[in-house]
C-alpha positions in Angstrom: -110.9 51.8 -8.1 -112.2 55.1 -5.9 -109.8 56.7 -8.8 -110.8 55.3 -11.8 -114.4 56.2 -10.7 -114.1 60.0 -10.5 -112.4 60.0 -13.0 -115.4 58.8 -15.0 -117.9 60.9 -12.7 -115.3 63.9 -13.8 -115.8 63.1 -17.4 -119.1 62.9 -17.4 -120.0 65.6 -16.0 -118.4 67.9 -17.8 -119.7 66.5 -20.4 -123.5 66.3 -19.5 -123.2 69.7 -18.5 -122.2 71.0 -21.3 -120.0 73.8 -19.3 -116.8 74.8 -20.7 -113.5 72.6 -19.1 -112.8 75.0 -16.2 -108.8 75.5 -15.9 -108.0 75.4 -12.3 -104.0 76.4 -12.8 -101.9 73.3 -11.3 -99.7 75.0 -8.7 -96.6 73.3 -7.8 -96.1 72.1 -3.7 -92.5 74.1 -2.5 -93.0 72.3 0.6 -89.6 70.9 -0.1 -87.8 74.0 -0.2 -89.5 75.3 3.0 -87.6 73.7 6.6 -89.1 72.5 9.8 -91.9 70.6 8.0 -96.0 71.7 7.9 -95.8 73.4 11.8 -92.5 74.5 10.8 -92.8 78.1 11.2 -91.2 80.3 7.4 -91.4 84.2 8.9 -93.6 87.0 10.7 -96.5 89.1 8.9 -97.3 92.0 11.5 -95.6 90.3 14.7 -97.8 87.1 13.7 -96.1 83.8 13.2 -97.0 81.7 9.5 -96.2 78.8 9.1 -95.8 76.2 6.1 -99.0 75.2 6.5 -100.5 78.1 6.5 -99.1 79.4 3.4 -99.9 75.7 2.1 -104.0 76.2 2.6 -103.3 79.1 0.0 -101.9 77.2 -3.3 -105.1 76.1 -4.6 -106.8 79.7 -4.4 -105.1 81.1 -7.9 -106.1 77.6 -9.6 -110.1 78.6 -8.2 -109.4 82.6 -8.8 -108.7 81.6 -12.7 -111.8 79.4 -13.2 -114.2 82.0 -11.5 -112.6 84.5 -14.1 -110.7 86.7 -11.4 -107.7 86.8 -13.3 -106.7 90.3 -12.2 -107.0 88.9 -8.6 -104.4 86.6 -9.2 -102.2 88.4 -11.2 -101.9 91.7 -8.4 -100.7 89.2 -5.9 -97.8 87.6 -7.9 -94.8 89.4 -7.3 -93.1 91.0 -10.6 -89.5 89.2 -8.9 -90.7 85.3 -8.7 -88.8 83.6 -11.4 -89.7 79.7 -10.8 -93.5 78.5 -10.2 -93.0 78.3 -6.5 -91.8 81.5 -5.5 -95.1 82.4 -7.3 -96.7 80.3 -5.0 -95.1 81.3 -2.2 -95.0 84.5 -3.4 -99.0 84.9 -4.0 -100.0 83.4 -0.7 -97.3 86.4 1.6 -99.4 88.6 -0.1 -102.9 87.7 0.3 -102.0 87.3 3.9 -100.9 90.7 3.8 -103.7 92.2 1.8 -106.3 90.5 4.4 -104.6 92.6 7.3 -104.3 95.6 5.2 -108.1 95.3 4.1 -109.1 94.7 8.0 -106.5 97.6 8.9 -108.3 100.0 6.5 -112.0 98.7 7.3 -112.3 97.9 3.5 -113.1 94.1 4.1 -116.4 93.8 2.1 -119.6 93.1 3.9 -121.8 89.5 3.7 -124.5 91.2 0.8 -121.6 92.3 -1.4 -119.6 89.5 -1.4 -123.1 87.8 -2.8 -123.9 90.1 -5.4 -120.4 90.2 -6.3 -120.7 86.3 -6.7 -123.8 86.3 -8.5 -122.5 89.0 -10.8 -119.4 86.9 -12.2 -119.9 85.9 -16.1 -119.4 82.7 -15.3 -122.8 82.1 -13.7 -124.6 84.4 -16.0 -127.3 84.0 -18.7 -128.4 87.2 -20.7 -126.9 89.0 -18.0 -128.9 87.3 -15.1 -127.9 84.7 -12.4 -128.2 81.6 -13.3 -128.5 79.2 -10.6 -128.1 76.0 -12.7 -124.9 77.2 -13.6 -123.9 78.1 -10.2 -124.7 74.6 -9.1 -122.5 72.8 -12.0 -119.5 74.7 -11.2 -119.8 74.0 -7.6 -120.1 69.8 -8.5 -117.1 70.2 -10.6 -115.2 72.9 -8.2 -115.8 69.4 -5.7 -113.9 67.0 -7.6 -110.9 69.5 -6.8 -111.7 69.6 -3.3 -113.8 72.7 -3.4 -116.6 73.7 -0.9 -119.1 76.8 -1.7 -117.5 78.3 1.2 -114.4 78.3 -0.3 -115.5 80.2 -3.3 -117.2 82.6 -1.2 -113.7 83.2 0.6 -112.2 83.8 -3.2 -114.8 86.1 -4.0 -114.3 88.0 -0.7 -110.3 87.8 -1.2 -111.0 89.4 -4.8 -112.9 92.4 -3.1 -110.2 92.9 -0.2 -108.0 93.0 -3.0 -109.5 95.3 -5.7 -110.8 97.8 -2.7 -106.8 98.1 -1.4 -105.7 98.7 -4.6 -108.4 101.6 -5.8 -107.4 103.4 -2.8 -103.6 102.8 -3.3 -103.4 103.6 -6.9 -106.0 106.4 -7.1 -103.7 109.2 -7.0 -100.7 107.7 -8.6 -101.4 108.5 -12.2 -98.5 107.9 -14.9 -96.2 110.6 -14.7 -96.6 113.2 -17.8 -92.9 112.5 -19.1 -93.3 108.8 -18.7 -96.8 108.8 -20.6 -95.1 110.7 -23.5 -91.7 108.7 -23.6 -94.0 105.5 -24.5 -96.1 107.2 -26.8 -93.3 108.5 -28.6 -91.2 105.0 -28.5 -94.7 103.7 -30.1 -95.8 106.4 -32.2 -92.7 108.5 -34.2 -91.0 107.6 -36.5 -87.6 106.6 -36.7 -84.2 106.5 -38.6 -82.5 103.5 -38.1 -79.0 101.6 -39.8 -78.9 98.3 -39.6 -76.0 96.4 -39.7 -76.5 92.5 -40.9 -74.0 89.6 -41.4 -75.5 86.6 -43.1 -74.9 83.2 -41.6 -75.8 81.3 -45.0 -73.0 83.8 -46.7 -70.6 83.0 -44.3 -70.3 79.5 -43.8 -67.1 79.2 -45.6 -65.9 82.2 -44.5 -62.0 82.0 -43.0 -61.2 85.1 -41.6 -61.1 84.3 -38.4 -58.9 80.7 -37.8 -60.2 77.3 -37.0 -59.2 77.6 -33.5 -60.8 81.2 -32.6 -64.2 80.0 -34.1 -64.1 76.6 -31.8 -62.9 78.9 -28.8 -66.0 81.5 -29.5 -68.3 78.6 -30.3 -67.5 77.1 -27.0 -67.5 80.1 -25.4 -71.0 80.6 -26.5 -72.7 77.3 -26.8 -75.9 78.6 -25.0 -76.8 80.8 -28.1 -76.6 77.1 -30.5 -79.2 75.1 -28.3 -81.6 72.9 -30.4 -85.1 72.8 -28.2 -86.1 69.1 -27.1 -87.9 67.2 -29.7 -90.7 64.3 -29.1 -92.4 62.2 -30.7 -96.0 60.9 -30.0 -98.7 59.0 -31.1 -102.1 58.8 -29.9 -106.1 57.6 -30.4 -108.7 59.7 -31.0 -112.3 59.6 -29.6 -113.9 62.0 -31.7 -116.8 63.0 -33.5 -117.7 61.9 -37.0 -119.0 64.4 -39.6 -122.7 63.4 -38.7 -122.3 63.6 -35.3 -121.2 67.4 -35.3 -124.8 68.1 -37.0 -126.4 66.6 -33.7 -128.7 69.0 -31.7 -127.0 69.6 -28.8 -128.8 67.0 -26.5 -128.2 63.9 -28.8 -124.3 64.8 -29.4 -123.9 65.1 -25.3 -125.2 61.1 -25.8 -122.3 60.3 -27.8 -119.8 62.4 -26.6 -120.4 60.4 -23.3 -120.4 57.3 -25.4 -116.6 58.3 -26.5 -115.6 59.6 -23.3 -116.8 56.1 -21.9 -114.6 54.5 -24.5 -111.6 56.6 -23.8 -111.5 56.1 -20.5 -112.1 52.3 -20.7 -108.6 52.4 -23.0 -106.6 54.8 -20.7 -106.8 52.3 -18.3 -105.9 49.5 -20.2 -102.5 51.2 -21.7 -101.7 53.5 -18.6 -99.7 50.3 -16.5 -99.4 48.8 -19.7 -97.7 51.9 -22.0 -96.2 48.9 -24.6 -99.6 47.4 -24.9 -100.6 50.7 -26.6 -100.7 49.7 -30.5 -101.9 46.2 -29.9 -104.6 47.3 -27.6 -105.5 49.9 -29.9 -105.7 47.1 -32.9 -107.6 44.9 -30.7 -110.3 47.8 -30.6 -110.5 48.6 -34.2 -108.9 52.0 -33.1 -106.5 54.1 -35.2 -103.0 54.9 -34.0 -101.6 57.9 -35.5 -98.3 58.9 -34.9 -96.8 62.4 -35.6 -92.9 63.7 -36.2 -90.2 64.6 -33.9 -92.0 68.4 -32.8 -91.0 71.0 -30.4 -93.0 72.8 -27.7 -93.0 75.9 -30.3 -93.8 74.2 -33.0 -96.0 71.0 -33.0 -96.8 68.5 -35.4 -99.6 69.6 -38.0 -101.5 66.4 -36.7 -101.7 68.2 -33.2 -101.2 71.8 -33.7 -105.1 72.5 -33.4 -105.5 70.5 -30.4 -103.8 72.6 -27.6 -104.7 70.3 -24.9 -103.2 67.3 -26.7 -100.0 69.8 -27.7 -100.0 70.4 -24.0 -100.1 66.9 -22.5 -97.1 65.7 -24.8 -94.8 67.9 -23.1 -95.5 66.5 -19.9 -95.1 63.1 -20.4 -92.0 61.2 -19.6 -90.4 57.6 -20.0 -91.4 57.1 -16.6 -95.0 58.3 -17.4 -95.4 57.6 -21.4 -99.4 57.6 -21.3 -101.6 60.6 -21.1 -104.7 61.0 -19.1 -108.0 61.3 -21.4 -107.7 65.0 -22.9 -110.6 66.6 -24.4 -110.1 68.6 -27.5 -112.8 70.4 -29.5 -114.2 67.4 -31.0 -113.9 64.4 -28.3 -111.4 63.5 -26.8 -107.5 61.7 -27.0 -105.2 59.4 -25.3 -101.7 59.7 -26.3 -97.9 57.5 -25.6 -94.8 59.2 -25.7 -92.5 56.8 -28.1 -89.4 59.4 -28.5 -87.4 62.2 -27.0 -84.5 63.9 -28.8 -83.0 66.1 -25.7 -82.5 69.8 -25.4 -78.2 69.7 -27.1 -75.9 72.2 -28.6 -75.5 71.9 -32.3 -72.2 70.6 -33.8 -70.2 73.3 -34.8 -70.0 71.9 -38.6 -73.9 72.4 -38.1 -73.6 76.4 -37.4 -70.5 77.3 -38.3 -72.0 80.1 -40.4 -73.9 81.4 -37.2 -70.6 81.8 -35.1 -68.7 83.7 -38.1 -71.4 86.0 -38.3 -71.6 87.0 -34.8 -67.8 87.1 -34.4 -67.7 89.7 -37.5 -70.5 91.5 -36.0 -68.9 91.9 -32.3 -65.9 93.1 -34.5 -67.5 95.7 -36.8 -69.5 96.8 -33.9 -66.3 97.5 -31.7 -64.5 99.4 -34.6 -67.7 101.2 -35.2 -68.0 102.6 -31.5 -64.1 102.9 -31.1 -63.9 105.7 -34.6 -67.5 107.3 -33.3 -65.8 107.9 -29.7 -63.1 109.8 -31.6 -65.6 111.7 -33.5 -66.5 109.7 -36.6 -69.9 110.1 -37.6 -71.8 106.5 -38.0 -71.5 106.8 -41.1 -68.0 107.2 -41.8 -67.2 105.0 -39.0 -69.5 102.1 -40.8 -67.2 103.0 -43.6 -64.0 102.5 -42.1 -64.9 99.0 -40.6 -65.9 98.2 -44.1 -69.5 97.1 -44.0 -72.7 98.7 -45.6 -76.1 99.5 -43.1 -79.2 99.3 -44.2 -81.2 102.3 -43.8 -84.8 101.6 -44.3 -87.4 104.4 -44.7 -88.6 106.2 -41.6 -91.1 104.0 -39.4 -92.7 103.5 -35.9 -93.5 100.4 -33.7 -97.1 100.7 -34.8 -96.8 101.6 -38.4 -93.6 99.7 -39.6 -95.1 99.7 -43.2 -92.8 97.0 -44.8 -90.4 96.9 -41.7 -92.2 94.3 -39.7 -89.0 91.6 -39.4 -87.1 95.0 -37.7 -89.9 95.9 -35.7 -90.2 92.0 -34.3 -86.4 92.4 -33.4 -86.8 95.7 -31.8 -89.9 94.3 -29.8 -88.4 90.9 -28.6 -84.9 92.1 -27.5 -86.9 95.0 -25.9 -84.8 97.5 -27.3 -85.0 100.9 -25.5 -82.3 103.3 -27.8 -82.5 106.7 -27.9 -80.8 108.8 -30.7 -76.7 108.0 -31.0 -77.5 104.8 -29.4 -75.5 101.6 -30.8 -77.6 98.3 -29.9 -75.5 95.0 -28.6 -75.3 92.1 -31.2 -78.8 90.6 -31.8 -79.7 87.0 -33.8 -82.2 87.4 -36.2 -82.8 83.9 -37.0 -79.5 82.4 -37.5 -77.9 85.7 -38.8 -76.1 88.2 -36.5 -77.8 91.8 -36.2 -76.9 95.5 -34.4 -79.0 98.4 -34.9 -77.5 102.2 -34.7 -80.6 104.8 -33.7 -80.2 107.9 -36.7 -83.1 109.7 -35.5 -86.2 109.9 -34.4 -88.9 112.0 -36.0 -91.3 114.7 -33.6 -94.8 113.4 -32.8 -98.0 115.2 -34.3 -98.5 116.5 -31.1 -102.5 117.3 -31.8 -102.9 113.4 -32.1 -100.8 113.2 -28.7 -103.6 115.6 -27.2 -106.2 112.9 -28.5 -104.6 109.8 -27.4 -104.0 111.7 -23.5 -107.7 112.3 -23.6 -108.9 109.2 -25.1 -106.7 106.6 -24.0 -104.2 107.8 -20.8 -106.5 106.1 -18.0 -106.0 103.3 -19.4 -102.6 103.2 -19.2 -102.8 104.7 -15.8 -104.2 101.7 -14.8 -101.4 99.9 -16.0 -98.9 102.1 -14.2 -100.7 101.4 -11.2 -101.2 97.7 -11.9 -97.5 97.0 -13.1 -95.6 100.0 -10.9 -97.0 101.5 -8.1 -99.0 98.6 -6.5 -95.9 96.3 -7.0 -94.2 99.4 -5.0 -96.5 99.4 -2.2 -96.6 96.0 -1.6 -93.1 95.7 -1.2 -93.1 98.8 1.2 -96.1 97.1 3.3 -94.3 93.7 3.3 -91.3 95.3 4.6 -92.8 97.2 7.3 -95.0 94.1 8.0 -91.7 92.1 8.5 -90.6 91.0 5.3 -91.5 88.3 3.0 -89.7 85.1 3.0 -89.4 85.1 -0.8 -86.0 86.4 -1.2 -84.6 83.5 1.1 -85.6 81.2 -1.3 -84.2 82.7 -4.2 -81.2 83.2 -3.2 -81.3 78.8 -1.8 
């Protein structure tokens, strides 16, 4: 009961309100990874014992960073190394603990009165670019209902300072090195020659150069590339506005948007023990079930493309756990049932037989390309020799590709980095088989190089020192401080 009621003291408040649905980021408990339980001590920062608990009290500051807007906060603390969710976690809360010893060490910890102002000045408690205390005061009720004090987002606030006062005075002098600055302006800005070698699944699929037995061996071999992505299948009821409701002045439509949040709720708890009861409970409303196709995470169901929240929810819900919570989307809100999973599976080989041929003649023109260009061969004669054609599309850079946007969208998500003479390895453009050979690249106008240094270099210095040389020195100041316990956990 204590459950059901905040979760409909949640609802409405939000909704009374009228504040946009803070995202506190859900961060996963690796309490299970870590031994010796809660007082079970996980390493040393500066001779000073931490234990899992202490790491533990951290978690939920990234979720209350995000909804205060300090996303930079966050995002310096996260090591560039943590693969899974926890070792963000874990990773996040080592370095805080290591930035509040740094910040004490170098007497940058920021004073009572500007850890206030700095509060006050956050967009999310501004109006016309004033402090708005009603605002304040409705983040805090909802900040509760996650377990949030005042004093907690004071200590965020004052965490966000520490951090942004270490990292000015870390970064300050490390600008991006000249050569570095002008190897990604010319990767971004020249033009270049490429050949592109292509071999056509759809052409292919009857192709029998290779036998029966080498295509099964390379299809086995390679199954991981022939994944289909998990499918599901949902369907759902939605609370939502009518077309004369949306004209509502804003004080009437909170009414009724608390009229259908009511309702939603009411049925959320009616189907959530009860996932089977869904349609006839539903019917016994008057309600509408609608249900969409099979859909992937990266491609939903027209029905629920617009609704993020509701695209979201699907993916989390189970055979164990069929029935959403009440989502909100941009009209009302929804309550949805998983009814069917198709699992992640390799295709049958029937299925892509075309795919495998293709990138089993590609890995072989490729190798006699490079074999007659180590002996000398040009590219050109070499492509000749192996007896297939490149494409050579006119010159073009990453941020003018003119009518070469499918190559450019290649180049960018294998995150290609050739240089002139450089031979790519085999890339899938959609089912077909791709390798790119670097011709040329064409020189800069160097007067728009000058303009772009002057105009726009600091703020790619800032990246540098976001992305390089802070990641550098925290690493440095964790090992001298005695090492974080990340690595210990990747390697479980």
């Amino acid at each position: 009961m204590l459950d059901t009621l905040r979760k409909r003291q949640r609802t409405l408040l939000i909704i009374i309100t009228g504040v946009t649905i803070i995202t506190f980021v859900v961060f996963l408990n690796p309490s299970t990874r870590m031994r010796g339980g809660p007082g079970g001590e996980i390493g040393k920062i500066n001779g000073r014992s931490v234990t899992v608990e202490d790491v533990q009290k951290l978690y939920n500051i990234p979720g209350l960073a995000y909804g205060l807007g300090l996303t930079d906060f966050v995002q310096r603390l996260i090591p560039a190394d943590a693969r899974t969710q926890d070792e963000q976690n874990l990773g996040f809360a080592w370095n805080l603990l290591l930035l509040r010893d740094e910040a004490k060490a170098l007497q940058t910890d920021p004073p009572d009165d500007v850890i206030r102002n700095a509060e006050k000045n956050l967009p999310v408690f501004q109006t016309d670019g004033h402090f708005d205390q009603e605002k304040y005061q409705k983040f805090t009720v909802i900040a509760s209902m996650r377990g949030f004090t005042p004093a907690d987002i004071d200590n965020v606030v004052a965490d966000s300072l520490r951090v942004e006062n270490v990292f000015h005075l870390v970064t300050a002098a490390a600008p991006m090195p000249e050569a570095m600055a002008r190897k990604n302006y010319e990767q971004a800005q020249a033009k270049m020659n490429l050949a592109v070698v292509s071999f056509k699944a759809a052409d292919l699929k009857e192709n029998h150069d290779f036998s029966d037995a080498a295509v099964n061996t390379y299809y086995q071999d390679h199954s991981y590339r022939y994944q289909l992505p998990e499918k599901r299948k949902i369907e759902y009821v939605a609370f939502t506005l009518t077309d004369n409701q949306k004209k509502l002045a804003d004080k009437e439509k909170q009414g009724v948007l608390k009229s259908l949040a009511d309702g939603a709720e009411a049925f959320q708890q009616e189907v959530s023990e009860h996932a089977d009861d869904f349609e006839k409970k539903a019917k016994e409303k008057d309600l509408k079930v609608e249900q969409t196709g099979m859909f992937t995470s990266n491609d939903p169901d027209p029905l629920i493309a617009k609704e993020e929240g509701l695209s979201r929810a699907a993916e989390n819900l189970s055979k164990e756990q069929p029935v959403t919570d009440v989502i909100q989307g941009t009209e009302g809100f929804f309550v949805a049932k998983l009814t069917d999973v198709d699992p992640t599976h390799v295709a049958p080989l029937a299925d892509v037989r075309g795919q495998v041929v293709a990138a089993m003649k590609a890995e072989a023109a490729r190798a006699d390309i490079l074999k007659e260009m180590k002996a000398g061969a040009t590219f050109a004669d070499a492509a000749k020799k192996a007896g297939v054609t490149p494409e050579t599309p006119p010159a073009f850079s990453l941020v003018e590709p003119g009518n070469q946007e499918a190559i450019v969208g290649l180049i960018r998500e294998s995150s290609l980095d050739l240089a002139p003479g450089d031979t790519s390895d085999i890339l899938s453009q959609g089912q077909d088989s791709v390798f790119i050979h670097f011709l040329s690249r064409e020189p800069i106008d160097e007067a728009k190089y000058a303009e772009f240094k002057k105009s726009r270099l600091p703020e790619f210095n800032q990246m540098f020192a976001g992305k390089v040389v802070f990641q550098e020195w925290l690493r440095v100041e964790l090992k001298k401080a005695g090492g974080s316990p990340l690595a210990r956990y990747q390697s479980s």
